[in-house]
N, CA, C and O atoms as CSV, one atom per row, in Angstrom:
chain,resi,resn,atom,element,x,y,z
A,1,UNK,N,N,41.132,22.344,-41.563
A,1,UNK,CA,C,42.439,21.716,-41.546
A,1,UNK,C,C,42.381,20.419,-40.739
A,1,UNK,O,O,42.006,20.436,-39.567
A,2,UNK,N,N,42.651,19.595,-41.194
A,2,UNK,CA,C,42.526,17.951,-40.619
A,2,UNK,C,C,44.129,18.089,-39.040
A,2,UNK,O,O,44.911,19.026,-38.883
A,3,UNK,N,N,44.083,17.456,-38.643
A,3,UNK,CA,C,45.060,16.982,-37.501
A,3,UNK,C,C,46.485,16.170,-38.208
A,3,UNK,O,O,47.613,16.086,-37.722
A,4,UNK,N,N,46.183,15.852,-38.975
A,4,UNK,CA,C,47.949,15.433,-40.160
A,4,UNK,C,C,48.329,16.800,-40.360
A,4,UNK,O,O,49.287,17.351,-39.817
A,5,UNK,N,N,47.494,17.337,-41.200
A,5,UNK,CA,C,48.122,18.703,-41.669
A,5,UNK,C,C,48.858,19.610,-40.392
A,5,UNK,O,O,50.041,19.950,-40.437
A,6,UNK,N,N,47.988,19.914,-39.320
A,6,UNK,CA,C,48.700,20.587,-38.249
A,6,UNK,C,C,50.208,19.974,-38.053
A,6,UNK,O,O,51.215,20.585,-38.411
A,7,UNK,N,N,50.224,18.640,-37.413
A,7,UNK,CA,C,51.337,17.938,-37.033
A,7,UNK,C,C,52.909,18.009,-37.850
A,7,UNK,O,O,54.102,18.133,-37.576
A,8,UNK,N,N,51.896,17.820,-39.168
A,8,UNK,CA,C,53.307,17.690,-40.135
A,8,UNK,C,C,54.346,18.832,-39.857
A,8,UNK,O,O,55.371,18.293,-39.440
A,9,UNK,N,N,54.491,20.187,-39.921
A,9,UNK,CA,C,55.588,20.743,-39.678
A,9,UNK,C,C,56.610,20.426,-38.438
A,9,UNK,O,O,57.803,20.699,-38.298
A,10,UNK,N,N,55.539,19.641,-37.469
A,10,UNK,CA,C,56.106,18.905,-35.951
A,10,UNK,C,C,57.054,17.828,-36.105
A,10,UNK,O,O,58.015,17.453,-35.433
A,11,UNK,N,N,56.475,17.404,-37.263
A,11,UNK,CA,C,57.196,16.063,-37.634
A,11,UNK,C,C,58.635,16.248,-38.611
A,11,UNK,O,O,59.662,15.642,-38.302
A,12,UNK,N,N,58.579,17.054,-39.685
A,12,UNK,CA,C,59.313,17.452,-40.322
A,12,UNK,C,C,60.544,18.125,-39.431
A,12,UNK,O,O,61.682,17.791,-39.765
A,13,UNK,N,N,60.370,19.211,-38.128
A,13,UNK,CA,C,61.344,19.818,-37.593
A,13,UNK,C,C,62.176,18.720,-36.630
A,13,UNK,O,O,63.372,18.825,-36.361
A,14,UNK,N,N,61.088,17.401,-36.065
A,14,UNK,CA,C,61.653,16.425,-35.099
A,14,UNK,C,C,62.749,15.971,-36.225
A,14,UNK,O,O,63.974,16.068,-36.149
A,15,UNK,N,N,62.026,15.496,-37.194
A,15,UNK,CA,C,63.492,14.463,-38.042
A,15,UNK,C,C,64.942,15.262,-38.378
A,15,UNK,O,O,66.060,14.754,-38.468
A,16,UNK,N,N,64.543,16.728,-38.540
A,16,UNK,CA,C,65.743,17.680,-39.070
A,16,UNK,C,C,66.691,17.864,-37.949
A,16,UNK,O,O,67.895,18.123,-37.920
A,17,UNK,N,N,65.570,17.603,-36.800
A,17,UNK,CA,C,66.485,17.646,-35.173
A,17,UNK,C,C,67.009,16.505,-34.698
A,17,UNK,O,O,67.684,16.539,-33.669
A,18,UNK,N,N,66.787,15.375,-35.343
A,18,UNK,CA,C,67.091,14.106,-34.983
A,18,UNK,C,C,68.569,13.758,-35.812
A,18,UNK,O,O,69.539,13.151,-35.356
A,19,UNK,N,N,68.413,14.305,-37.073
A,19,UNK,CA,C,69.391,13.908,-37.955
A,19,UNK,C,C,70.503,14.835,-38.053
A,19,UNK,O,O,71.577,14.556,-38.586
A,20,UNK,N,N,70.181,16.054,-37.470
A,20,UNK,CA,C,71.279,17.111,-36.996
A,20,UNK,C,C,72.390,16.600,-35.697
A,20,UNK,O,O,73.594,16.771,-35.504
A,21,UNK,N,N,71.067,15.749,-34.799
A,21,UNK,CA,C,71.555,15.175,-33.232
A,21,UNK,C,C,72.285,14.359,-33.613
A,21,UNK,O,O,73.241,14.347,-32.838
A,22,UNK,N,N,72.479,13.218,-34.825
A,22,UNK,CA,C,72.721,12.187,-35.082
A,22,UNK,C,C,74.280,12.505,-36.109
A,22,UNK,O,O,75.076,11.623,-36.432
A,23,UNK,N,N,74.357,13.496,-36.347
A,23,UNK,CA,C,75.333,14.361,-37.201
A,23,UNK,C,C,76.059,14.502,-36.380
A,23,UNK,O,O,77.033,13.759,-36.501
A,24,UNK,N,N,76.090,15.435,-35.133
A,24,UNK,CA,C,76.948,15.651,-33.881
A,24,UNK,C,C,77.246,14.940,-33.252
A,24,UNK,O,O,78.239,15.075,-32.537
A,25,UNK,N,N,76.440,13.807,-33.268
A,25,UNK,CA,C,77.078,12.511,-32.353
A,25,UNK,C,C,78.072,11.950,-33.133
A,25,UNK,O,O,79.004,11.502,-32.466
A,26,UNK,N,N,78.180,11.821,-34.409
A,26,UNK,CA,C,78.678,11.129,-35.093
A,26,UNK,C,C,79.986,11.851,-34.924
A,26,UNK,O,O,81.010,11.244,-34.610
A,27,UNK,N,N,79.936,13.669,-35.215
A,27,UNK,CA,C,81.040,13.636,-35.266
A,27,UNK,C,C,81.821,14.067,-33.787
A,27,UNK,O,O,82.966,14.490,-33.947
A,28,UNK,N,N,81.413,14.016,-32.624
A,28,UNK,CA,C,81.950,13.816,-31.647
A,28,UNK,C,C,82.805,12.462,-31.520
A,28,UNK,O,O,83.939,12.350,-31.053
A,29,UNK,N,N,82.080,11.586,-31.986
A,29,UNK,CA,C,82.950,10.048,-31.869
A,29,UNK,C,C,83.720,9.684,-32.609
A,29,UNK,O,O,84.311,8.606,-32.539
A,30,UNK,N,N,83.891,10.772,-33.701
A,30,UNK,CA,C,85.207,10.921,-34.881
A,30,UNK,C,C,86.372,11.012,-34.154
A,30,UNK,O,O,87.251,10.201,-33.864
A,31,UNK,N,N,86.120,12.575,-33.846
A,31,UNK,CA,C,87.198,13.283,-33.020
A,31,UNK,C,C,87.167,12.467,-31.918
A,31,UNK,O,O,88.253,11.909,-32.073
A,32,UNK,N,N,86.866,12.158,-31.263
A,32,UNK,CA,C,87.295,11.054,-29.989
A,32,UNK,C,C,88.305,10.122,-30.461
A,32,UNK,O,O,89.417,10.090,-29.935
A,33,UNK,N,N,87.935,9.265,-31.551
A,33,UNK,CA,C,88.624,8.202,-31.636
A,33,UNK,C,C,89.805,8.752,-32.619
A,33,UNK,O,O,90.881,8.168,-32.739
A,34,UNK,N,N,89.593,9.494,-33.043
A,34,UNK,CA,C,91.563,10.251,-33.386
A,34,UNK,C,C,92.245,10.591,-32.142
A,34,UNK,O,O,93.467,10.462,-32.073
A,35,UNK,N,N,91.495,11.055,-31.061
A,35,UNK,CA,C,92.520,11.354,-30.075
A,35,UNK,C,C,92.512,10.324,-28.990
A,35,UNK,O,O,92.697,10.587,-27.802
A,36,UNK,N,N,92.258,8.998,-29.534
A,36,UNK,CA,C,91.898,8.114,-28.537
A,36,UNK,C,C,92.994,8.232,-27.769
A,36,UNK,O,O,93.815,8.903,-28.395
A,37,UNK,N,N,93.398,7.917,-26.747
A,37,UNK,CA,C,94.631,7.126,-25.862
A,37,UNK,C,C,94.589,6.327,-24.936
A,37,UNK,O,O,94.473,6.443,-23.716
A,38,UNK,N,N,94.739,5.156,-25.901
A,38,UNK,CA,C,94.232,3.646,-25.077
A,38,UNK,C,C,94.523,3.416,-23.636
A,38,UNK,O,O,93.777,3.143,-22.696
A,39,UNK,N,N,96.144,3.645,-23.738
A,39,UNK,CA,C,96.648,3.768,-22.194
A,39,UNK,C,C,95.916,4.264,-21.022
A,39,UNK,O,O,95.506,3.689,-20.013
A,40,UNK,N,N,95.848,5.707,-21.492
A,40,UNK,CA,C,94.988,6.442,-20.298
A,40,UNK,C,C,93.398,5.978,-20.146
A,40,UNK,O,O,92.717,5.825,-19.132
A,41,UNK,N,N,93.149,5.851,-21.241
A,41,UNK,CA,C,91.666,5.365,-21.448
A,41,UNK,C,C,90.994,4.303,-20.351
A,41,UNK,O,O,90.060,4.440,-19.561
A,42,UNK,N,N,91.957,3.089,-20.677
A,42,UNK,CA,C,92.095,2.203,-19.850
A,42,UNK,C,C,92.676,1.814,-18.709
A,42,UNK,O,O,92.571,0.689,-18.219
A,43,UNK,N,N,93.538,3.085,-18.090
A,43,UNK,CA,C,94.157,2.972,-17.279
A,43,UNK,C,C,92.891,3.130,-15.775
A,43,UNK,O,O,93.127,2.708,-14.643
A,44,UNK,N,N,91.455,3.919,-16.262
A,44,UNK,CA,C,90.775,4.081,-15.364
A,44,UNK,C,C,90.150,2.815,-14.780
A,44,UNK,O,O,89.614,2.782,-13.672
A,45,UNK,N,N,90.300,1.410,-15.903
A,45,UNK,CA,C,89.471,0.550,-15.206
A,45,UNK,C,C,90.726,-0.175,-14.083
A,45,UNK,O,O,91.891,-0.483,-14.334
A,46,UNK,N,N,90.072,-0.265,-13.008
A,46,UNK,CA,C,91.080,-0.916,-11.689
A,46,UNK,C,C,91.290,-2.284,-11.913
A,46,UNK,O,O,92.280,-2.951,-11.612
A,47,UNK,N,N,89.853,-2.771,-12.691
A,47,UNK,CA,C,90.339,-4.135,-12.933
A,47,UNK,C,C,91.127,-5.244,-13.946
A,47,UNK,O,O,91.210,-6.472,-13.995
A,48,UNK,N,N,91.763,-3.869,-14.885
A,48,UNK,CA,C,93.301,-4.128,-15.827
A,48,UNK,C,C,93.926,-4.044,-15.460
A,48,UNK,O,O,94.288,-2.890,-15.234
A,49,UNK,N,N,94.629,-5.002,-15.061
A,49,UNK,CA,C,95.861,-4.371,-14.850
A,49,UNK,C,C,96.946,-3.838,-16.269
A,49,UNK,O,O,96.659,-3.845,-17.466
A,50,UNK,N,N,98.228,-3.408,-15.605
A,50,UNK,CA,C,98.856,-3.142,-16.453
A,50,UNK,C,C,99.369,-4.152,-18.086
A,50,UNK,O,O,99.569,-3.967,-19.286
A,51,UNK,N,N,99.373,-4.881,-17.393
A,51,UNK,CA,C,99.844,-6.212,-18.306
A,51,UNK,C,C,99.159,-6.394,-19.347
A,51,UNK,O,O,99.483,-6.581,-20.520
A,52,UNK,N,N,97.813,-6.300,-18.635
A,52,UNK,CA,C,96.596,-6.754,-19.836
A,52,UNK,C,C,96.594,-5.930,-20.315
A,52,UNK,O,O,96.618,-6.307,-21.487
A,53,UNK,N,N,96.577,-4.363,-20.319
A,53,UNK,CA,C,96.441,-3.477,-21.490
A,53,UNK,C,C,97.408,-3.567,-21.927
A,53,UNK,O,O,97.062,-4.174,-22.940
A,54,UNK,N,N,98.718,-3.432,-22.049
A,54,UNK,CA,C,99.962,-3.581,-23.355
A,54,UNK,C,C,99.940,-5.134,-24.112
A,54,UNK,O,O,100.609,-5.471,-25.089
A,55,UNK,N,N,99.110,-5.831,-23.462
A,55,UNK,CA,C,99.348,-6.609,-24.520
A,55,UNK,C,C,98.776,-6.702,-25.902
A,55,UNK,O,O,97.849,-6.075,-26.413
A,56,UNK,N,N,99.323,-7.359,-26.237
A,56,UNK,CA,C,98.211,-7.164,-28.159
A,56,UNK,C,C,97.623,-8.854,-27.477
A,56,UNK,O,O,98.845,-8.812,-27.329
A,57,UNK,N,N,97.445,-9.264,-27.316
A,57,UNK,CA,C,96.658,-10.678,-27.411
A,57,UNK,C,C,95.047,-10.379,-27.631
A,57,UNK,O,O,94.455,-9.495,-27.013
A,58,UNK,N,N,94.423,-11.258,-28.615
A,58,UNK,CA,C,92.787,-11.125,-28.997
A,58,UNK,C,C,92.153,-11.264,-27.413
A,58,UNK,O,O,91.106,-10.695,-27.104
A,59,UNK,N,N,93.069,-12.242,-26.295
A,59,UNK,CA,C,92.317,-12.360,-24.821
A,59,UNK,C,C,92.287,-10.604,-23.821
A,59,UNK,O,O,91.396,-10.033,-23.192
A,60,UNK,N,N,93.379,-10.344,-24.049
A,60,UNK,CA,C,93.210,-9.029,-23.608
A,60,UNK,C,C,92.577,-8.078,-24.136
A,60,UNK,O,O,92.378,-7.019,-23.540
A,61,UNK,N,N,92.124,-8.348,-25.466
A,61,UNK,CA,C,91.292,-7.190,-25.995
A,61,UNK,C,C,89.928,-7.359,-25.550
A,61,UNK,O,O,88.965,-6.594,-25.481
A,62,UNK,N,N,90.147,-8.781,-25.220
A,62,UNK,CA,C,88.420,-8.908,-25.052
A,62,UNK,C,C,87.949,-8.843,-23.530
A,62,UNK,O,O,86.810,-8.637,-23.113
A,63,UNK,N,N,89.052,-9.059,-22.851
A,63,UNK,CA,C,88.777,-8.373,-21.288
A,63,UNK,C,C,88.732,-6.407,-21.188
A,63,UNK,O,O,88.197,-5.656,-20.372
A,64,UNK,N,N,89.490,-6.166,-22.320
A,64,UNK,CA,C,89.190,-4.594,-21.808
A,64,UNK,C,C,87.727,-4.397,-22.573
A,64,UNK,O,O,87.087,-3.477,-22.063
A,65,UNK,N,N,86.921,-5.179,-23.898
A,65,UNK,CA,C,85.697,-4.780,-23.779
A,65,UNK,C,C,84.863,-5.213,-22.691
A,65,UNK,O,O,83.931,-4.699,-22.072
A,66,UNK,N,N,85.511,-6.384,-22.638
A,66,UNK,CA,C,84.161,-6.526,-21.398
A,66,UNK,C,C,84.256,-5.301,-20.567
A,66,UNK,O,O,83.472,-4.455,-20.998
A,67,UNK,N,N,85.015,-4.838,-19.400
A,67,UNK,CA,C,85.212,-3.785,-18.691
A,67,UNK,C,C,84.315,-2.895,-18.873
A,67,UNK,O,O,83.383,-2.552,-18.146
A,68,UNK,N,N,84.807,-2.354,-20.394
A,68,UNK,CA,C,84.080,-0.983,-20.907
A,68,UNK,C,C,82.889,-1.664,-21.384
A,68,UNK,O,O,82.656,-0.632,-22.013
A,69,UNK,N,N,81.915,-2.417,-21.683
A,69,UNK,CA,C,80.621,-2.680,-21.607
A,69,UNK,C,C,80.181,-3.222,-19.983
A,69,UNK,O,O,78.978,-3.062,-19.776
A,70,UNK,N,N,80.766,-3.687,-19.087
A,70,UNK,CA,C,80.381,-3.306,-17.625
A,70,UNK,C,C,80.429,-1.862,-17.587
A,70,UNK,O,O,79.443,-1.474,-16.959
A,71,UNK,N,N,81.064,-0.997,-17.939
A,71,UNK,CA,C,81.040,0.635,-17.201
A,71,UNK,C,C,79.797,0.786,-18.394
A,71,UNK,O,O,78.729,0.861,-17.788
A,72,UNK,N,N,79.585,0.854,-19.846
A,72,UNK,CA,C,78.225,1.484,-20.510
A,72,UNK,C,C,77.208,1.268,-19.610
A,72,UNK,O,O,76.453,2.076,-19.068
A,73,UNK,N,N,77.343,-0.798,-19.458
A,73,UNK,CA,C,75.815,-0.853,-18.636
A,73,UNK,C,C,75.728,-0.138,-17.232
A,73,UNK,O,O,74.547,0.006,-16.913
A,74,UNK,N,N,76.247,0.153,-16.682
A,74,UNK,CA,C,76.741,1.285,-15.278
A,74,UNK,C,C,75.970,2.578,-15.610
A,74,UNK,O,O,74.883,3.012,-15.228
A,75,UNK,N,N,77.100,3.135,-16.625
A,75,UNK,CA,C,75.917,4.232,-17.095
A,75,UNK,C,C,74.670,4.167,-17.345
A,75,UNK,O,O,73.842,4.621,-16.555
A,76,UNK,N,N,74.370,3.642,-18.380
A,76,UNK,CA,C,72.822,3.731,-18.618
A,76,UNK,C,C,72.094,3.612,-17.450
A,76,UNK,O,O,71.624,4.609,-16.902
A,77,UNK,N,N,71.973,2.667,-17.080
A,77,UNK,CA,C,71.597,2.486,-15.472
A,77,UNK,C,C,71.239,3.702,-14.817
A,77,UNK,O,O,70.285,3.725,-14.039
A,78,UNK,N,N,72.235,5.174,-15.182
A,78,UNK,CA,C,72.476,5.996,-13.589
A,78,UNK,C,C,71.569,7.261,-14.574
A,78,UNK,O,O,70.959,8.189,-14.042
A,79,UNK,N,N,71.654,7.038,-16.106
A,79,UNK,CA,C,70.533,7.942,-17.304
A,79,UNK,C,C,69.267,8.295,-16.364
A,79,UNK,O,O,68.532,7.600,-15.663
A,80,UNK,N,N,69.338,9.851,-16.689
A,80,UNK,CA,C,67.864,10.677,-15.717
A,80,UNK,C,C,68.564,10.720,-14.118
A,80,UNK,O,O,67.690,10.892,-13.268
A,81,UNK,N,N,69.361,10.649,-13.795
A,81,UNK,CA,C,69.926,10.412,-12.167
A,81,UNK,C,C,70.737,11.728,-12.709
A,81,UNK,O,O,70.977,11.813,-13.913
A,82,UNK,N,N,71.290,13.081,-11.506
A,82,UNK,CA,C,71.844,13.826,-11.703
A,82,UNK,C,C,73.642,12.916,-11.810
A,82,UNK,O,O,74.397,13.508,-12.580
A,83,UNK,N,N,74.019,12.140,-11.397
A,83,UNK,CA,C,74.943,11.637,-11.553
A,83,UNK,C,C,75.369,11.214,-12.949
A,83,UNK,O,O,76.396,10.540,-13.034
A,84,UNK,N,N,74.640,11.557,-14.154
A,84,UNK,CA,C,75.078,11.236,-15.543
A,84,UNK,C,C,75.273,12.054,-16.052
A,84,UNK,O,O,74.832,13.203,-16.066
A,85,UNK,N,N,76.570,11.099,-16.955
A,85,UNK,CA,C,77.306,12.450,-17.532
A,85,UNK,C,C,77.487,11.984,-18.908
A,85,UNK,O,O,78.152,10.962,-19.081
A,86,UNK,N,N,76.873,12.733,-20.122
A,86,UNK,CA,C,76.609,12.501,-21.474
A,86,UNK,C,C,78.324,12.171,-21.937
A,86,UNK,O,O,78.707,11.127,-22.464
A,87,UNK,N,N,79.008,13.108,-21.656
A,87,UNK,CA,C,80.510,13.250,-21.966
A,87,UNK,C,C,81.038,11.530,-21.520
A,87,UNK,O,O,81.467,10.789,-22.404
A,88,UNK,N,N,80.939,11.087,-20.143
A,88,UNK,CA,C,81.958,10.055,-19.889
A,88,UNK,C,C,80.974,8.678,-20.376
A,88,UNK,O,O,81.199,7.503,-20.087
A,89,UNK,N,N,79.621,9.314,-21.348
A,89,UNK,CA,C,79.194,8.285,-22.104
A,89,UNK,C,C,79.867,8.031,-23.109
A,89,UNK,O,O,80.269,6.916,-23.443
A,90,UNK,N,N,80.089,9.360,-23.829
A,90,UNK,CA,C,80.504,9.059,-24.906
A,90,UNK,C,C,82.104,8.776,-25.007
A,90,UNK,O,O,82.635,8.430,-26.062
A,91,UNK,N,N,82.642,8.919,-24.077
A,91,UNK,CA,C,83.685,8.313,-23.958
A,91,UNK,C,C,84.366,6.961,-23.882
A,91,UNK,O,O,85.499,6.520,-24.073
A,92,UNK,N,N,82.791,6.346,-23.402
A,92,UNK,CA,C,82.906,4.737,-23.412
A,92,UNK,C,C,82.645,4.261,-24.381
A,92,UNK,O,O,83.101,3.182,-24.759
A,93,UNK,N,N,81.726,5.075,-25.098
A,93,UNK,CA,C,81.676,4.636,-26.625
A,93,UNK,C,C,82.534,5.043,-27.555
A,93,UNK,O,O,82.341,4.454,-28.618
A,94,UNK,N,N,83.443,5.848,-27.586
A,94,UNK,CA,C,84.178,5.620,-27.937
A,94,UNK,C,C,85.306,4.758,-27.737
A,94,UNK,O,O,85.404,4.004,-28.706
A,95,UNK,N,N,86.253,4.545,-26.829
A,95,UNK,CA,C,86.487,3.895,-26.207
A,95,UNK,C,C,86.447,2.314,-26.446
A,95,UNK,O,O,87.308,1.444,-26.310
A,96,UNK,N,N,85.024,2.281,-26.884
A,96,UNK,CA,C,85.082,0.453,-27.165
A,96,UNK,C,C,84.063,0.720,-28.818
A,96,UNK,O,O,83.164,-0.067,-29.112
A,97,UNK,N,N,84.340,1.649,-29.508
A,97,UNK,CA,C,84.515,1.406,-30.961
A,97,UNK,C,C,86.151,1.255,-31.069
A,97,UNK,O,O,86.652,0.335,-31.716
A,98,UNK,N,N,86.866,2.150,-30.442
A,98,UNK,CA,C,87.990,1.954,-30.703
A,98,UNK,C,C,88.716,0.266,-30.245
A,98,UNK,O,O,89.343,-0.445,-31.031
A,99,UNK,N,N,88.425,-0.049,-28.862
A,99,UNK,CA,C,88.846,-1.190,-28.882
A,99,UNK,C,C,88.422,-2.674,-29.536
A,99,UNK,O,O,89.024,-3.740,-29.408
A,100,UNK,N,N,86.969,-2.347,-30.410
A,100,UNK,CA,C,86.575,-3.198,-30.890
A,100,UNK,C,C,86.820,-3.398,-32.492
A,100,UNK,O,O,86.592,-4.494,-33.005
A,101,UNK,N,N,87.277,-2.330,-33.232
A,101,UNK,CA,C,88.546,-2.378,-34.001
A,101,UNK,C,C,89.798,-2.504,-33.742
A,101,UNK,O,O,90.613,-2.326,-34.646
A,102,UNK,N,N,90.165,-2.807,-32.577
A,102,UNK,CA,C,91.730,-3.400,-32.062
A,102,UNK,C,C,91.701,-4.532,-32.252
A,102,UNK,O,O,92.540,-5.279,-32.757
A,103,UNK,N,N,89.974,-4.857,-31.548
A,103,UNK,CA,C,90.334,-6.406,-31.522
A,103,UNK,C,C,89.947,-6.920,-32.987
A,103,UNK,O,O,89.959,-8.151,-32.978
A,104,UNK,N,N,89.716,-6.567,-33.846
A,104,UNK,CA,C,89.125,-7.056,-34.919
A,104,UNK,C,C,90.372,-6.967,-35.887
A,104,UNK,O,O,90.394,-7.763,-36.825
A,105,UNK,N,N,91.477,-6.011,-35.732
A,105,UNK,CA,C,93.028,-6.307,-36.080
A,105,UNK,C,C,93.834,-7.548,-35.618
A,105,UNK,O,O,94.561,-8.240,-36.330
A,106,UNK,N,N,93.604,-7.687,-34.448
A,106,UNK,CA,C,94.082,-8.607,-34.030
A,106,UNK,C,C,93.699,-10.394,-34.230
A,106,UNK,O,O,94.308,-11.455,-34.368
A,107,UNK,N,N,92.471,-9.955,-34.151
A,107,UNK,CA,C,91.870,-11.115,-34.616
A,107,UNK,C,C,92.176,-11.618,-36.903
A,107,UNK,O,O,92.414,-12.597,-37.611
A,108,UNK,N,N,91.984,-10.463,-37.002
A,108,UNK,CA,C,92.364,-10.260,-38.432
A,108,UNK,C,C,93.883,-11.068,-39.238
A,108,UNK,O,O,94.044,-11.892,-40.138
A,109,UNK,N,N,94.785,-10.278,-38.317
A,109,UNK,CA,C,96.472,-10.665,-38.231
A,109,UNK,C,C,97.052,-9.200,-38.895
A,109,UNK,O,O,98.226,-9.082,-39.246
A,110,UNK,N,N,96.139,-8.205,-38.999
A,110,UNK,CA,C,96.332,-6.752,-39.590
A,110,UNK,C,C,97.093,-5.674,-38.926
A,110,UNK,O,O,97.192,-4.569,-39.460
């Protein structure tokens, strides 16, 4: 038996596990962004104020992504550190899929 032949069932179970992983992620960030709630969502960053999140302006949408891509790069950063937490990852990603279809309404006129 050659060393391909061994591997292959290794390889075959990684992709079925990859695309299963990739299934659940997907639909975790479904259900997230149906129950988004921008308000609260954003109410955690200190450096919105109130103003800027109710507004619809394309400038405020694009200060609350920035925010929430300062907190992703935060996370990743703290990835392998007991201080990470898969959940308030995916929360940021959700989070700024959702606000990055806000802003893409807005920008739109939709």
């Amino acid at each position: 038996m050659t060393r391909k032949s061994i591997s292959q069932p290794n390889d075959d179970r990684r992709a079925r596990f990859a695309a299963a992983a990739g299934a659940g992620l997907d639909a975790a960030l479904a259900a997230g962004q149906r129950g988004y709630d921008r308000a609260s969502a954003l109410a955690r960053f200190h450096r919105l104020s109130p103003e800027t999140i109710a507004s619809e302006s394309p400038d405020a949408a694009r200060a609350a992504l920035k925010e929430i891509e300062r907190a992703m790069r935060a996370e990743r950063a703290r990835r392998g550190h007991w201080s990470y937490d898969l959940n308030r990852h995916i929360g940021l990603l959700v989070a700024h899929r959702a606000e990055t279809a806000r802003l893409n309404r807005l920008l739109n006129g939709a």
